[in-house]
N, C-alpha and C positions, 0 to 999 in steps of 0.2 A: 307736793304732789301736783301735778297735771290738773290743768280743770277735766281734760278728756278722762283720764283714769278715775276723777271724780268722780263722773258720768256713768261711767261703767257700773264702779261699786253703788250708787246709788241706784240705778237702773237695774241690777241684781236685786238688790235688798227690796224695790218694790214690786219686781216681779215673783221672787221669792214670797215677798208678804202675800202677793194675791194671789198664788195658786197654794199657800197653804190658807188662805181665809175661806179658798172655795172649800175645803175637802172638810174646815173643820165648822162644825157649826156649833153656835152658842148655848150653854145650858139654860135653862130657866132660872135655875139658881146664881148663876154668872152676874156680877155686879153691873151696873148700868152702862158705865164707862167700858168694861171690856166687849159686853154685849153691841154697843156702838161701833168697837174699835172694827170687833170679828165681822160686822155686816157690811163696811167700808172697805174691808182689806179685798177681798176680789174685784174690785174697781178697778186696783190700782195694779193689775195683771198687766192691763194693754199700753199703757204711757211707762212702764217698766221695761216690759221686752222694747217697745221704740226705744226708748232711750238707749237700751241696752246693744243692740243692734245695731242702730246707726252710728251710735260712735267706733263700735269696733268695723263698721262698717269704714267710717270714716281714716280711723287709724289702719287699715290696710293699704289702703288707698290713697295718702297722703305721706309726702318726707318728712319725720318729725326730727332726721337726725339733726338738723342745723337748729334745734333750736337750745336757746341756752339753759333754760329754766329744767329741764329734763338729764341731765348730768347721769343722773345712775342708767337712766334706761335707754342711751345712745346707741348701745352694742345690740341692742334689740333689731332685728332687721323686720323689714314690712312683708317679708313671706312669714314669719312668725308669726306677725297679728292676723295673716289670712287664715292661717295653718290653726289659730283658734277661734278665729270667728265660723270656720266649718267645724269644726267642734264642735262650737257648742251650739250653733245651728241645728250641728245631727243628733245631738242630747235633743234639743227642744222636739227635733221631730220623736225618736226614740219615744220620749216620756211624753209627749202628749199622743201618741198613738198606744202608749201602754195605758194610760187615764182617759183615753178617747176622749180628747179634750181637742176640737180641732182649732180651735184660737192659737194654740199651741204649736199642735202640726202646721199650719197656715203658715206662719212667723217662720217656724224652723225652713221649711222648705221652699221660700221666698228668697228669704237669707242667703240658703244654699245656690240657688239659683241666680241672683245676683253676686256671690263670690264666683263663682262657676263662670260665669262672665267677663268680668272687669279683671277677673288674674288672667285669664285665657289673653285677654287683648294686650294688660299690659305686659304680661312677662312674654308672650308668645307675637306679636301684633310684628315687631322691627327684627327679630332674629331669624322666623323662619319664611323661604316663601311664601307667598299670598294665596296661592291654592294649598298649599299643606296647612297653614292658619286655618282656612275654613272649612278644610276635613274634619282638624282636629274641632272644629267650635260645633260644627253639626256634631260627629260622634261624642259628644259631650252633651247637647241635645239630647240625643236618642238616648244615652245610658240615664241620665235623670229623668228622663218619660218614663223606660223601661221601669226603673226603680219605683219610684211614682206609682206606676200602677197595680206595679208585684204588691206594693206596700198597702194598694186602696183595697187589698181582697182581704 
């Protein structure tokens, strides 16, 4: 496997661990070791989602068809991996706006906004004119403001 797809699943697993360490908290009766484990696991929310992020941030944005080491996942094209990095982008916003957890919302809608960007330029930047490119980049703008703000009420 990938060191990047590494990355990914590791960067899940500790962001996963740290938004279930926030929600859950330790009994008294809990043994010393798990009690340790459950107070450390919400730390490891914020270097999870990075991690988690940037690499899919990365694999959007980068050809990994030519490399060799990657064989099963050639056929995978790089609007795929945009097409789940806003996924799960709008997951992170979704569920940290349903947990009001804005570390959450932050990260999701950064993410979105940064995909939002770099597909705009590169799939749109050399095929269409240059004033239809930056209609389309402003109306892109305003509809994640608009959203944005519908969502801060």
């Amino acid at each position: 496997m990938n060191e990047l797809l590494q990355y990914i699943f590791f960067g899940t697993l500790l962001a996963a661990g740290g938004i279930l360490g926030q929600q859950k908290r330790p009994r008294a009766t809990a043994s010393g070791l798990l009690r340790r484990l459950l107070s450390v696991l919400p730390q490891t929310k914020v270097p999870g989602l990075l991690y988690m992020f940037i690499v899919l941030w990365v694999l959007s944005v980068s050809d990994i068809s030519g490399n060799d080491t990657l064989d099963p996942w050639q056929k995978i094209l790089q609007y795929q991996w945009a097409a789940l990095f806003s996924v799960v982008a709008m997951l992170a916003v979704w569920y940290g706006w349903r947990q009001n957890d804005a570390v959450l919302r932050g990260f999701g809608v950064n993410c979105l906004w940064t995909n939002l960007f770099v597909c705009d330029y590169k799939y749109f930047s050399h095929s269409v004119p240059t004033q239809e490119f930056f209609i389309l980049l402003g109306l892109g703008v305003v509809a994640v403001r608009e959203w944005w703000r519908l969502a801060r009420r």
